[in-house]
C-alpha positions in Angstrom: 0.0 0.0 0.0 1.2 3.5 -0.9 1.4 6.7 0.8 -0.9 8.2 -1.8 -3.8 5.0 -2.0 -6.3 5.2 0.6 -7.9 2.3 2.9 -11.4 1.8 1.2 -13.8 3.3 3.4 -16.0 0.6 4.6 -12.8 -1.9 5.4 -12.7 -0.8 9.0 -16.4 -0.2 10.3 -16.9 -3.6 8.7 -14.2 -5.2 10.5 -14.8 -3.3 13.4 -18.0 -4.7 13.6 -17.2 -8.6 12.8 -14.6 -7.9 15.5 -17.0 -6.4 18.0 -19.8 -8.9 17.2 -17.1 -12.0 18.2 -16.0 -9.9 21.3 -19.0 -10.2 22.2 -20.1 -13.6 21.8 -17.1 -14.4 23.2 -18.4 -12.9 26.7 -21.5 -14.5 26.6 -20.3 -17.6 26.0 -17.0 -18.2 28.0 -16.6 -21.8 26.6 -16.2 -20.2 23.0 -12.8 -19.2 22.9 -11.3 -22.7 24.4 -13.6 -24.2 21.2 -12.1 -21.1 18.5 -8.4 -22.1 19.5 -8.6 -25.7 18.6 -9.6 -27.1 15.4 -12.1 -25.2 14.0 -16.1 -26.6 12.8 -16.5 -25.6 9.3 -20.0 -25.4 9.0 -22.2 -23.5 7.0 -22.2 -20.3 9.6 -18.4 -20.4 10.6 -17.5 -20.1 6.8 -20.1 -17.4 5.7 -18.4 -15.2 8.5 -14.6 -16.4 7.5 -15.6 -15.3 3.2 -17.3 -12.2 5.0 -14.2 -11.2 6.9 -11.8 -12.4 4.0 -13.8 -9.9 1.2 -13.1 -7.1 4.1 -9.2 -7.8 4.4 -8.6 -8.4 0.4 -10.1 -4.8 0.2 -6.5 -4.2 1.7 -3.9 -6.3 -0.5 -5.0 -8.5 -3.4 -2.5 -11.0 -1.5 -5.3 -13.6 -0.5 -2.2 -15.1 1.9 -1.4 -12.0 4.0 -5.5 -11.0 3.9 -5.8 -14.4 6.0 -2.6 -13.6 8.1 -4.4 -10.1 9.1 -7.8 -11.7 10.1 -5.6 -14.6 11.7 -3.6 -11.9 13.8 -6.8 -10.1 14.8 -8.6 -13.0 15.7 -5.6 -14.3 17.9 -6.1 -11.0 19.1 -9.4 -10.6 20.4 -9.4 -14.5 21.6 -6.3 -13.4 23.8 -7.9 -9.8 24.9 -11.4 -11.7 25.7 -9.2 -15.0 27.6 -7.7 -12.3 30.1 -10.7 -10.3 30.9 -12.5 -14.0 32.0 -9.1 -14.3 33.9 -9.8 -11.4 35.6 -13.1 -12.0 35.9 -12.4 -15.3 37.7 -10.1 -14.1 39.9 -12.4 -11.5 40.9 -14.8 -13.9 42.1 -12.9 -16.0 44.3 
C-alpha cells in the first residue's frame, strides 16, 4: 500500500464490527474461545463469516495469503484480549 492509496472506506467499520460482534459472543459464551483455539467446525455459519471477513481484508492487499494472516492476527487478538478479561473476571470472584 502507498502513501498516496487510501484504505477503502467501509474496510474498517466492517471489521470493526465482525470484531465487535465475536468480542462479544465471546463474553457471553465463556466456553467459545477454548472451542475457537482448537480445530475449528467448518460449517455452513463459521465459513459465511470467514468469506465475509476475507472480502473485508482483500479490500487491503490483493495477497489472498497476508488478507488471511491479518484476520488470523486479529482474531488471535481478540481470543487473547477476551481470555484475560475471564481471567480477571475469575479471579475476581474468588
Amino acid at each position: 500500500m502507498t502513501a498516496s492509496s487510501a484504505l477503502p472506506r467501509q474496510f474498517p467499520s466492517r471489521v470493526s464490527r465482525m470484531v465487535s460482534a465475536l468480542r462479544a459472543t465471546l463474553l457471553r459464551h465463556p466456553w467459545l474461545a477454548g472451542e475457537l483455539t482448537g480445530r475449528p467446525a467448518l460449517g455452513p455459519n463459521s465459513l459465511r463469516r470467514s468469506e465475509s471477513a476475507l472480502r473485508a481484508a482483500v479490500a487491503l492487499t490483493p495477497d489472498i495469503t497476508l488478507a488471511s494472516q491479518a484476520l488470523g492476527a486479529v482474531h488471535a487478538y481478540v481470543l487473547g484480549s477476551v481470555a484475560a478479561q475471564q481471567a480477571l473476571r475469575r479471579a475476581e470472584q474468588r
